[in-house]
C-alpha positions in Angstrom: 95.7 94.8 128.0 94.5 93.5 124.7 97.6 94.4 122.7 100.9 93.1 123.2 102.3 89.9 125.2 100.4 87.9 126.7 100.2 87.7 131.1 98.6 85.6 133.3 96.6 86.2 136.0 96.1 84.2 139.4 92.5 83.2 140.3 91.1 81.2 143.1 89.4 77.5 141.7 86.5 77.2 143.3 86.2 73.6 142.2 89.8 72.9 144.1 90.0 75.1 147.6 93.5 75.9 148.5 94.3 75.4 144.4 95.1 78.7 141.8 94.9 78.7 138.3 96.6 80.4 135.6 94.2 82.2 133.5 94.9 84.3 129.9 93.9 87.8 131.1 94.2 88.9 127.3 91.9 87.1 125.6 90.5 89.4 123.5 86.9 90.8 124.2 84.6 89.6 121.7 83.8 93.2 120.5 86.8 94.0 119.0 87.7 90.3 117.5 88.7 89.8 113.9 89.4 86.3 114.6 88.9 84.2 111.3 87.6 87.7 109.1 88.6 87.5 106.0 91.5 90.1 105.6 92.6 91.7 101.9 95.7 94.1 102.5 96.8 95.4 99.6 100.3 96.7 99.4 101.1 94.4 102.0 104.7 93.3 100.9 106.6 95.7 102.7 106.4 99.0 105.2 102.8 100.1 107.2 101.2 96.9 105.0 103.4 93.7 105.9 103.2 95.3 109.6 99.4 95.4 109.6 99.2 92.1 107.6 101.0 90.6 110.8 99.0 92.1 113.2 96.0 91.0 111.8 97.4 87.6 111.4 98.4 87.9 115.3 94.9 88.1 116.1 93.2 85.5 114.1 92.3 86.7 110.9 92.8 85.7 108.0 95.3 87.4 105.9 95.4 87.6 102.0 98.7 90.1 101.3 98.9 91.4 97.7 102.0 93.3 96.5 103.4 93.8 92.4 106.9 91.8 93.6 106.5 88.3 93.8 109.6 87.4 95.2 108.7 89.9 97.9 105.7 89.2 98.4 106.9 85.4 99.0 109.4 86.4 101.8 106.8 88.6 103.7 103.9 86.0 103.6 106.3 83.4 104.8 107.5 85.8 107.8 104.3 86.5 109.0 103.3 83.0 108.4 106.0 81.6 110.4 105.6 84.1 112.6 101.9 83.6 113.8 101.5 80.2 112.7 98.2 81.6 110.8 96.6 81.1 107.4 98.2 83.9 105.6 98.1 84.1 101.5 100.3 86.1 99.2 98.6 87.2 95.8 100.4 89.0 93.1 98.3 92.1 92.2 99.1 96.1 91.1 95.8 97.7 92.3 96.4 99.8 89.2 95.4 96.7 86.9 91.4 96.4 86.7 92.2 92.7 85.6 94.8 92.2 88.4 92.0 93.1 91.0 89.2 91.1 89.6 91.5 88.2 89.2 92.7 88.7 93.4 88.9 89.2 94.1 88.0 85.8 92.5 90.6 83.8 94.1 89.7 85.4 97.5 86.1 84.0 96.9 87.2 80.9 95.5 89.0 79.9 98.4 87.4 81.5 101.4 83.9 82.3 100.2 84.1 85.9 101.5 85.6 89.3 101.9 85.3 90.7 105.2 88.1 93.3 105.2 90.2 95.7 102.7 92.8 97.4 104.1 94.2 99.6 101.6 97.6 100.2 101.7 99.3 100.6 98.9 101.0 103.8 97.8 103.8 105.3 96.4 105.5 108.8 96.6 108.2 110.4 94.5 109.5 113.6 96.5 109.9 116.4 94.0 109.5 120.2 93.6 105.8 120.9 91.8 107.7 122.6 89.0 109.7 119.2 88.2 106.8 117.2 88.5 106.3 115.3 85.5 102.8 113.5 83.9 104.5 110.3 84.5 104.8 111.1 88.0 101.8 112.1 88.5 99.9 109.6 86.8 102.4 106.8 88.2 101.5 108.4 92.0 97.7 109.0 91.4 96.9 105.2 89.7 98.2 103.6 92.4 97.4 105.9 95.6 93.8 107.2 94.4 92.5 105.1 91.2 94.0 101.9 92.8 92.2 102.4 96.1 88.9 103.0 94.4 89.3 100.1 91.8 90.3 97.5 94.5 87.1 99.4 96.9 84.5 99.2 93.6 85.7 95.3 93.4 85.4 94.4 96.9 83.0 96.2 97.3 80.5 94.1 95.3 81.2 91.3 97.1 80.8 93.2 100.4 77.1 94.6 99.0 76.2 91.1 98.1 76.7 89.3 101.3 75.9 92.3 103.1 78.5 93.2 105.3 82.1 94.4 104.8 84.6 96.8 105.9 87.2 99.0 104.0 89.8 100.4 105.8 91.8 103.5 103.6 95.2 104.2 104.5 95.2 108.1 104.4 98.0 110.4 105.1 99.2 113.4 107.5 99.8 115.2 104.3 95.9 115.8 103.8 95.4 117.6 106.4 99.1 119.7 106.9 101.0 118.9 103.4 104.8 118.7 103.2 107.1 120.5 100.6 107.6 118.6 97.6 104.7 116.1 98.3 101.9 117.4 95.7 100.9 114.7 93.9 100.9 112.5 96.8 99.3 114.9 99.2 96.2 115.4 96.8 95.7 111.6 96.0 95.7 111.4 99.9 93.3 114.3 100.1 90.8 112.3 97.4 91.1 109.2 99.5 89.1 110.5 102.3 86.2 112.0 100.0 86.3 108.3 98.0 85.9 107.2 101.9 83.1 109.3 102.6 81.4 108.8 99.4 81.6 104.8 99.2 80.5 105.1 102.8 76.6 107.4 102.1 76.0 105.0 99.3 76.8 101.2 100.5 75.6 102.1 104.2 72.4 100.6 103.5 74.3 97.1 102.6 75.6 97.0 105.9 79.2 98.1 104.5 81.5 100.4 106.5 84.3 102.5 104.7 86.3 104.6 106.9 90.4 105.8 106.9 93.1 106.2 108.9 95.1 108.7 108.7 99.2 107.7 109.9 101.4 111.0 111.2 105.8 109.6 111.5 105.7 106.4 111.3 108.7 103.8 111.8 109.1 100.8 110.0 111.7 99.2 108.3 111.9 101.2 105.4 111.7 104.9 107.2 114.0 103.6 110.2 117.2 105.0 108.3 115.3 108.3 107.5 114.7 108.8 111.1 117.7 108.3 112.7 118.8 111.9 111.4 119.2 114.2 114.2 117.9 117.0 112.7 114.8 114.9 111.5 114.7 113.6 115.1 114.5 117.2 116.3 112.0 118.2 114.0 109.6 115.6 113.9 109.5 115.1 117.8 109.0 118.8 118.3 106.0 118.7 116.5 104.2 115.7 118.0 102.7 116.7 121.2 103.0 113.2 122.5 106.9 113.3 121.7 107.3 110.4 119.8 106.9 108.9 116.8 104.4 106.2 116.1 104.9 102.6 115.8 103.2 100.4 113.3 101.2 98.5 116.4 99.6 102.1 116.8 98.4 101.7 113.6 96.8 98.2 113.6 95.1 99.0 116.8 92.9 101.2 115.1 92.6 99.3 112.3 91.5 96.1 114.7 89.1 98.8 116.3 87.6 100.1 113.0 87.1 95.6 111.6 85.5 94.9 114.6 81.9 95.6 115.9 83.4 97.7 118.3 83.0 100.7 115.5 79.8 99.3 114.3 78.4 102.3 114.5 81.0 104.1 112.6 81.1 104.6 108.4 82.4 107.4 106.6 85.2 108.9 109.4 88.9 109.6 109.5 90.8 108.6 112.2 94.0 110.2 113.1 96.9 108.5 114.4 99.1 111.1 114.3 100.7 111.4 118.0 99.0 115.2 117.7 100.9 116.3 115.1 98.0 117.9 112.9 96.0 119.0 116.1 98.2 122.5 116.0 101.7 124.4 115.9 103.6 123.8 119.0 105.1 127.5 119.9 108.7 127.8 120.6 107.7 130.7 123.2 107.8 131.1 126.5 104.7 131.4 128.7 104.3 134.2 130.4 104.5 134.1 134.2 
C-alpha cells in the first residue's frame, strides 16, 4: 500500500541461506513519486491546504506554504516541518495581490531554481442568502477564489512554460456541480475554476504544462470537525454519499500525489472528483420493489 504507515515485509536473502530480511514494501513506485518536486500551495496555513502541504511534505517534496497570517503561517510550517523532518517554507502572500505573487514566485526561483507544482488552495466563503449578498462579498469571495487562482496560475505559469514542465493543481468544489443554498458567490467562482482549468490547460499543453482540478465533496479537517459532529448534519451528509462517509483530507492528497506525478502524464484539462459519490446522483428514500 503506498499510502499510510509504513510495513515490512519478510524476504528470503539469497546471499545468506537460512537468513530473512526486512524489506520496506512501501517504497513508493517511481511513477507516482513527487519526491524533491518543487511544491507551491497556496492557502496552505490552515484546513484542506496545511493537510495537503503535509502530505506532500510526507512524501518528499518540497513544500513552499503561502497564507495572508504570518503568525499562522509560522505555526503550520513548523508542524509539518517537525512533523516530516522535510524542507518545508512558509511565505506570506494574498493571491489577491499581483505584487504579493510575483514577489512568492521570485523567491521560489531564487531559492530552488524551479516550480514544479501549484496546488491551489486558497478560498474563502461567506454563507448568505443571494438577496443579502453584498459587492464586498462578492468581490472579497471572487478575488481570492477565482482572480487569485488565475493570477498565482498566470505567474507560475511562466515559469512552468519556460522550463517546460509544470503542473497546476485547482482546488474545485462539490458546489459546481450540485450548489448549496446560500453558497452563490462561492459556487460560481468554483464553477469558473474548472473553465480557467480547461483553458490554461488547451493553451500551455504544448509547453509540456498540465493544469487539471480536483473537486473535494464533505470534507473533515480541523476547521469543519465541529460543523460535523451535528447529528442532523451527520444524517444528511452521510445519506447522500453513496460510500457512507465523509472524506478525509489523505483522500484528497492521494489524488493530488496521482495528478504531480507521471502517473497522469497523460492527463491536462480534467476534473477529478473526490466526492465519496455524492454528485454521481439522488439516493431515493424508497423502497425497491420486490
Amino acid at each position: 500500500m503506498f499510502f499510510g504507515s509504513p510495513s515490512k515485509t519478510v524476504e528470503t536473502d539469497t546471499h545468506a541461506p537460512g537468513t530473512v530480511t526486512m524489506t520496506d514494501s512501501t517504497s513508493p513506485d517511481p511513477l507516482f513519486s513527487i519526491s524533491d518536486r518543487v511544491t507551491i500551495v497556496s492557502g496552505g496555513s490552515r484546513g484542506i491546504g496545511k493537510e495537503m502541504a503535509a502530505g506532500f511534505a510526507r512524501r518528499g517534496a518540497r513544500v513552499v506554504v503561502t497564507g495572508r497570517n504570518a503568525e499562522t503561517l509560522d505555526a503550520t510550517v513548523a508542524e509539518i516541518s517537525g512533523e516530516t523532518g522535510g524542507p518545508v517554507r512558509g511565505i506570506v502572500c494574498d493571491v489577491a495581490q499581483p505584487d504579493d505573487i510575483s514577489r512568492l514566485v521570485e523567491q521560489v526561483i531564487t531559492e530552488f531554481g524551479r516550480i514544479d507544482v501549484l496546488l491551489n488552495v486558497a478560498g474563502v466563503n461567506r454563507r448568505k442568502r443571494v438577496e443579502a449578498v453584498t459587492e464586498e462579498d462578492y468581490d472579497f469571495i471572487l478575488d481570492i477564489n477565482l482572480k487569485g487562482a488565475f493570477l498565482a496560475a498566470q505567474a507560475v505559469g511562466k515559469q512552468m512554460i519556460a522550463q517546460e514542465s509544470g503542473t497546476i493543481i485547482n482546488v474545485d468544489s462539490l458546489n459546481t456541480y450540485a450548489p448549496l443554498k446560500g453558497v452563490a458567490p462561492y459556487a460560481m467562482s468554483k464553477a469558473g475554476l474548472v473553465m480557467m482549468t480547461r483553458s490554461l490547460a488547451t493553451e500551455w499543453g504544448e509547453h509540456g504544462v498540465r493544469v487539471n482540478t480536483i473537486a473535494p465533496g464533505f470534507i473533515l479537517t480541523d476547521l469543519t470537525r465541529k460543523l460535523w459532529s451535528d447529528p442532523v448534519m451527520q444524517e444528511w451528509g452521510l445519506g447522500n454519499t453513496p460510500l457512507g462517509r465523509l472524506g478525509e483530507v489523505e483522500d484528497l492528497v492521494g489524488a493530488a500525489v496521482f495528478l504531480a506525478s507521471e502517473a497522469s502524464a497523460f492527463m491536462t484539462g480534467q476534473v477529478v472528483r473526490v466526492d465519496g459519490g455524492f454528485t454521481s446522483g439522488l439516493l431515493w428514500p424508497i423502497p425497491l420493489d420486490d
